[in-house]
C-alpha positions as CSV (number, residue, x, y, z in Angstrom):
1,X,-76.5,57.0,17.4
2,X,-77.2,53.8,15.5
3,X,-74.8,55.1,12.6
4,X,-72.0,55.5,15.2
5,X,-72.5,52.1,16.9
6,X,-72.0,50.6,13.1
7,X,-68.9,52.0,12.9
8,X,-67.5,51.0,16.1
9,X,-68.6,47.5,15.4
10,X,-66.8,47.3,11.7
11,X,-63.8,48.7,13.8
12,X,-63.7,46.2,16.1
13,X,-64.2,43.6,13.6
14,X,-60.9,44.3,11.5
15,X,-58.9,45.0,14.6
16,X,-59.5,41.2,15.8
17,X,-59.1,40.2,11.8
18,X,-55.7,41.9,11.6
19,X,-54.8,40.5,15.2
20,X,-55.5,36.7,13.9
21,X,-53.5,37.5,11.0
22,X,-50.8,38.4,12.7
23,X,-50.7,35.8,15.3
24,X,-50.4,33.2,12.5
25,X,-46.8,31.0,12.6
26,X,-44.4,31.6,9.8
27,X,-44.1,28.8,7.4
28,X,-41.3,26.7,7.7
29,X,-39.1,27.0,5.0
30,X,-38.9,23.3,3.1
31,X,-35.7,21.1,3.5
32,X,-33.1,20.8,0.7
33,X,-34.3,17.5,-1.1
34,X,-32.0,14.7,-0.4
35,X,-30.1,13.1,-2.8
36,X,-30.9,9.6,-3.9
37,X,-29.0,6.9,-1.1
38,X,-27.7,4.6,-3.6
39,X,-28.0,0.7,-2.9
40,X,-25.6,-1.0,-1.1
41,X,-22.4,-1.8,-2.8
42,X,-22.0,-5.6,-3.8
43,X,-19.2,-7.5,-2.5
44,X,-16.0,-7.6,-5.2
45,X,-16.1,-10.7,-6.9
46,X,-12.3,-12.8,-6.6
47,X,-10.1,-13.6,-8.9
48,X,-9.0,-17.6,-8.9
49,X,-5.7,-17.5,-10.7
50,X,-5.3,-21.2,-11.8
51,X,-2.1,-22.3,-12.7
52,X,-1.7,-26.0,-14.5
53,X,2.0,-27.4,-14.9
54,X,2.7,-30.1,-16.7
55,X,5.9,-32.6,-15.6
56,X,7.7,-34.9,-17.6
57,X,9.4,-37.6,-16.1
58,X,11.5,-40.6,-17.2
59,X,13.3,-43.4,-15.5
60,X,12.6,-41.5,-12.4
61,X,14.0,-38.2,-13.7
62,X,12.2,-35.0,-14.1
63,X,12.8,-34.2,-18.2
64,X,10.4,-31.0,-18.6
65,X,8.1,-28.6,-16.8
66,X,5.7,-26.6,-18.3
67,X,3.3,-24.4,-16.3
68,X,0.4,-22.4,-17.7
69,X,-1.6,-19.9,-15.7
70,X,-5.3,-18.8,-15.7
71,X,-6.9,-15.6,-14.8
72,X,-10.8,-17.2,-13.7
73,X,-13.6,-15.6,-12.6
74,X,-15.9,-18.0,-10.7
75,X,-19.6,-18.9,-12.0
76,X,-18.4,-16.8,-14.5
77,X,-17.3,-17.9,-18.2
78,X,-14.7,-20.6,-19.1
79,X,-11.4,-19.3,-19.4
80,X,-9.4,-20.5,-22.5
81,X,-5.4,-20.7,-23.2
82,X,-4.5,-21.2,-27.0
83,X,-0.6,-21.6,-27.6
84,X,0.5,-23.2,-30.7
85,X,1.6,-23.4,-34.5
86,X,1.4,-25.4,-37.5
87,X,3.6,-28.3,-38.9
88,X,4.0,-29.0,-42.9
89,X,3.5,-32.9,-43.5
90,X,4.8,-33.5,-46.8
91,X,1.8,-35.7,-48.9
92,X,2.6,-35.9,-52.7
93,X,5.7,-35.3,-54.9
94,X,5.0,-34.8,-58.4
95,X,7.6,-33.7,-61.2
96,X,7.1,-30.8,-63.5
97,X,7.3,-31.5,-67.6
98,X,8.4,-34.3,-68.9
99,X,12.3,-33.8,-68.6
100,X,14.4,-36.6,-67.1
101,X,16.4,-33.9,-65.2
102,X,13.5,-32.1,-63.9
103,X,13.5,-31.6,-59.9
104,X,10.4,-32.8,-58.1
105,X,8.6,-30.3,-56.1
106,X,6.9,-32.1,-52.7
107,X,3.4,-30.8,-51.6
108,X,2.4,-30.0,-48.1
109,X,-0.7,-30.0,-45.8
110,X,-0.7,-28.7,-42.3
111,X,-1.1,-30.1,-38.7
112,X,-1.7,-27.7,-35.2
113,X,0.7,-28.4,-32.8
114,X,0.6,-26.7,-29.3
115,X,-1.3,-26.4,-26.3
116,X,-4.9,-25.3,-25.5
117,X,-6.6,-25.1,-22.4
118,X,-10.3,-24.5,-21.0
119,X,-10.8,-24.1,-17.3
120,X,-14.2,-22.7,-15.4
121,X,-14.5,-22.7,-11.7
122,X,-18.2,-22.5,-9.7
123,X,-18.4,-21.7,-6.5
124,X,-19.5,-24.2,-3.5
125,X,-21.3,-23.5,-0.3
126,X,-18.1,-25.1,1.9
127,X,-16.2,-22.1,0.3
128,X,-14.0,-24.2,-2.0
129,X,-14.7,-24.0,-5.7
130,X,-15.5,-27.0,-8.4
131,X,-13.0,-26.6,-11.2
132,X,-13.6,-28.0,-14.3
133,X,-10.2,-28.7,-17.2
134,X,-9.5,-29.8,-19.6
135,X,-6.3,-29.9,-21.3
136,X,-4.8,-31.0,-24.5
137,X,-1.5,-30.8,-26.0
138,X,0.0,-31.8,-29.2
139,X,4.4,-32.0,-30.5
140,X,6.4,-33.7,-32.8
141,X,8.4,-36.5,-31.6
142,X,12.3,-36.4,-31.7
143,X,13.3,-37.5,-35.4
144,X,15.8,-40.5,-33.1
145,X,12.6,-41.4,-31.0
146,X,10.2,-41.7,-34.0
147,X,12.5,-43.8,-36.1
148,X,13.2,-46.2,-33.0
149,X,9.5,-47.1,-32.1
150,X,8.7,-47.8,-35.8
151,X,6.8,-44.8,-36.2
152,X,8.4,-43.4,-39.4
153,X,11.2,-44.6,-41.7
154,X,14.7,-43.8,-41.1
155,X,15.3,-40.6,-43.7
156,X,12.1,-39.7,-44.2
157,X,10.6,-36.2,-44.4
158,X,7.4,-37.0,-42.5
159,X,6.9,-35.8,-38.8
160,X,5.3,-38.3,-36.3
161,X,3.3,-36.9,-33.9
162,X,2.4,-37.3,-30.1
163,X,-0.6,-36.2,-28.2
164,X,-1.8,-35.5,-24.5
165,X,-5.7,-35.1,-24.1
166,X,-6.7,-35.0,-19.9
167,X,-10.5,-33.7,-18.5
168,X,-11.5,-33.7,-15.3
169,X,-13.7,-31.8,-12.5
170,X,-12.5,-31.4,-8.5
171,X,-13.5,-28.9,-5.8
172,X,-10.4,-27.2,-4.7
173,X,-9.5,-24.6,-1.9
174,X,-7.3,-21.4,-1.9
175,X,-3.9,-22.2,-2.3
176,X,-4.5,-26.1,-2.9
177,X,-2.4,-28.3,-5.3
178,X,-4.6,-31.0,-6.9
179,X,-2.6,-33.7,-9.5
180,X,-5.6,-35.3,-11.7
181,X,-4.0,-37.2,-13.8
182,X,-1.1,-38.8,-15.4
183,X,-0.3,-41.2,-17.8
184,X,2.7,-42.7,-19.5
185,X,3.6,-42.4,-23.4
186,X,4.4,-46.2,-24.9
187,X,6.9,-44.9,-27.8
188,X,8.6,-41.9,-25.3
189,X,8.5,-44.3,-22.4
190,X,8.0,-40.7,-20.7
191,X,5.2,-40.0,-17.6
192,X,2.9,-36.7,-18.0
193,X,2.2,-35.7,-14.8
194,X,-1.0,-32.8,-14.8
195,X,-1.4,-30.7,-11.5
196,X,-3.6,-27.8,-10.6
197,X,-3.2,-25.2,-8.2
198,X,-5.3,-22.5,-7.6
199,X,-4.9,-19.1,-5.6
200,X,-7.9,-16.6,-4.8
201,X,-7.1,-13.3,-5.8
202,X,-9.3,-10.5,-3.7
């Protein structure tokens, strides 16, 4: 009798073990992993395209213009601009042997002409940008022009030269035309006009 109620007991105890069990929830199945969010993009930086022109006038007439442009990127590196060549300046003449009919042969040294140009642009809190130039150019002058003023001898072989050297710093806005400086050559008699205008590119 006691053997019997044993069994009965061990029967009843895995019934209500397998009943749990089976009364459990099924596990959720895990979500798909999510990719990384990336960060936000950062706003495109502009462009300023700078464009510096250079006027020539004389007795109240416009004789040259000469624009340059600029690709800058603000608070960013200076931009540069390097156009030119180089002039021979005859310096000595010497004759080879000692023959009275011997040709002399002239020797040369080198000048840069041209035009070079370094521009960098910050930006302000008024939405405007400071601008910082500086411009230089370099020519020869007209063989007429240089004999006239004095410079040089009339028939001689040597170039004189003329130069144009202008820096400044402005704050400037979108589409603004600035004219910082200007100045007037004594043997030319001409005016050099320098103005800036800048356009933001987006």
């Amino acid at each position: 009798m006691i053997v019997k109620r044993l069994v009965c007991a061990l029967a009843l105890s895995a019934c209500a073990v397998w009943v749990g069990r089976a009364q459990e929830p099924t596990p959720k199945p895990a979500p798909p992993a999510q990719p990384g969010i990336p960060p936000p993009a950062q706003p495109a930086r502009p462009t300023l395209m700078v464009e510096i022109t250079v006027n020539r006038v004389r007795d109240g007439k416009r004789v040259s213009t000469t624009p340059y442009t600029l690709a800058v990127s603000p608070d960013g590196p200076r931009s540069t601009l390097r156009i030119g060549g180089e002039v021979p300046i005859p310096t000595t003449t010497f004759t080879p042997g000692k023959e009275p009919n011997a040709n002399p042969f002239p020797s040369f040294s080198y000048r840069n002409v041209g035009t070079s140009i370094d521009v960098q642009a910050n930006s302000v809190t008024d939405g405007g940008y400071r601008l910082s130039v500086t411009f230089e150019e370099s020519s020869v002058y007209p063989p007429g022009e240089a004999e006239k003023s004095g410079m040089t001898t009339k028939g001689t072989a040597a170039p004189a030269f003329r130069s144009l050297r202008a820096s400044n710093a402005f704050t400037i806005r979108d589409t603004q035309t600035v004219e910082f400086t200007a100045g007037s050559d004594l043997i030319s008699g001409e005016t050099a006009r320098i103005a800036v205008k800048m356009t933001v590119v987006k």
